[in-house]
C-alpha positions in Angstrom: -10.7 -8.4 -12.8 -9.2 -5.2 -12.0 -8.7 -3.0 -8.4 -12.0 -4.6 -6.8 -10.3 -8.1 -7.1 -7.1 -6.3 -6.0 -8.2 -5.2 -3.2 -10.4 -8.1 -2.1 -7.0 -10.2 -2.1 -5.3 -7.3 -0.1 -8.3 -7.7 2.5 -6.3 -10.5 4.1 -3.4 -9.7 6.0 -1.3 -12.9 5.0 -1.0 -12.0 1.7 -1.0 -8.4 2.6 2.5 -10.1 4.2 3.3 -12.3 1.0 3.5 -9.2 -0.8 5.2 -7.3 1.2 8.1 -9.7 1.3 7.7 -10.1 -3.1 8.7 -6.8 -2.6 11.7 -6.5 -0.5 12.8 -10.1 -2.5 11.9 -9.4 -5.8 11.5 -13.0 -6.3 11.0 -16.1 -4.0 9.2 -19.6 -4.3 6.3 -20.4 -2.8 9.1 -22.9 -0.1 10.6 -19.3 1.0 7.5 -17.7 1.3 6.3 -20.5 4.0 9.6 -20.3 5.7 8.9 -16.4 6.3 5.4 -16.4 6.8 4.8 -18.2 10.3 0.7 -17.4 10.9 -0.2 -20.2 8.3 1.3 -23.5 7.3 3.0 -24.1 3.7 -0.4 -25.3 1.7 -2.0 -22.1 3.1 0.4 -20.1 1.8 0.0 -22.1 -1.6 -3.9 -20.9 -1.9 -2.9 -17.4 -0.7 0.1 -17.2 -3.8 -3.2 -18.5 -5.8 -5.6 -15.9 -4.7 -2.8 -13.1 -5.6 -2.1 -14.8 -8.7 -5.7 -14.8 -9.8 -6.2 -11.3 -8.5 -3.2 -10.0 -10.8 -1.1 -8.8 -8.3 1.7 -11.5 -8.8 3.2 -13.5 -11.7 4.8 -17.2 -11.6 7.6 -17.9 -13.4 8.0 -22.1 -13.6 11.4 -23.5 -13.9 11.5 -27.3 -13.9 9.5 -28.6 -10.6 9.7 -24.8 -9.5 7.9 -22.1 -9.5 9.2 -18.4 -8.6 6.7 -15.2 -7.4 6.9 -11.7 -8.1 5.0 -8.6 -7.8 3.0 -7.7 -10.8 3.4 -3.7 -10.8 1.7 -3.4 -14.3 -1.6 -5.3 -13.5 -4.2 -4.3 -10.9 -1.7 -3.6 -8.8 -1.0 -0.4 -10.7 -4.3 0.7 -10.3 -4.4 0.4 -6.8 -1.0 2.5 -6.4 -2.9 5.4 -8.5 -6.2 5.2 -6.7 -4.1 5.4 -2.9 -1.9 8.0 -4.4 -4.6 10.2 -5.8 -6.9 9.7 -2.4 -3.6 10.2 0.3 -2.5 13.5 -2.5 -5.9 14.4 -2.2 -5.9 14.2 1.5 -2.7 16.7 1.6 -3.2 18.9 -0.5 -6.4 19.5 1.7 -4.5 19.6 4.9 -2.4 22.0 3.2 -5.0 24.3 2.1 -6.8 24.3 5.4 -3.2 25.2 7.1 -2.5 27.8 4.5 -6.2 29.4 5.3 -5.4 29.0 9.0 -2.4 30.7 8.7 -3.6 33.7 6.4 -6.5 33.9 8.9 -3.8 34.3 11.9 -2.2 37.1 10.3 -4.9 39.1 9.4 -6.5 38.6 12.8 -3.3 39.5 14.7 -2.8 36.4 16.1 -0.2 33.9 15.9 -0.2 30.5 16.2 0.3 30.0 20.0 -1.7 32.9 20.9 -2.6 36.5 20.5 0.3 38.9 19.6 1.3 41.4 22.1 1.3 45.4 21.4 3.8 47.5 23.1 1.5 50.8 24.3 
């Protein structure tokens, strides 16, 4: 499946939600997920935990009548961290280029950055 999937499944902000709290939990059931989430009702959140499931961002882990939700960081969900690390790195390190040239411009201009230096006569 891969990011696209990923990222179709982050589209929605209710499981952008589930997973935020997977995160800050580590763990929960799909029980303390609808207890938290308060938009949708608890068979919502069920197709939601299925739709992340699917799109390999979270595992289940069954025990008895149970079953337990976590992040998956070493599916898709890896992929999506590099590709928004490498665009947001990308975006810096141009905003830091584009300050540095600013700045290098400002000094050999004469000129600093709130204004024009003065010259004593």
């Amino acid at each position: 499946m891969g990011a696209d999937a990923a990222f179709d499944a982050l589209a929605d902000p209710v499981r952008r939600e589930i997973l935020t709290l997977l995160a800050q939990r580590d763990e929960c059931s799909a029980g303390e997920l609808s207890e938290h989430i308060n938009r949708v009702g608890r068979t919502a959140v069920s197709s939601h935990l299925r739709v992340l499931r699917t799109a390999g961002l979270i595992t289940e882990r069954r025990t008895g009548r149970f079953r337990y939700y976590s992040v998956d960081a070493t599916g898709p969900a890896q992929e999506v961290i590099q590709l928004l690390q490498e665009l947001f790195q990308g975006s810096l390190d141009a905003t830091k280029a584009a300050a540095e040239q600013g700045a290098a411009n400002d000094a050999g201009t004469g000129t600093a950055a709130d204004g024009p230096v003065r010259r004593a006569m």
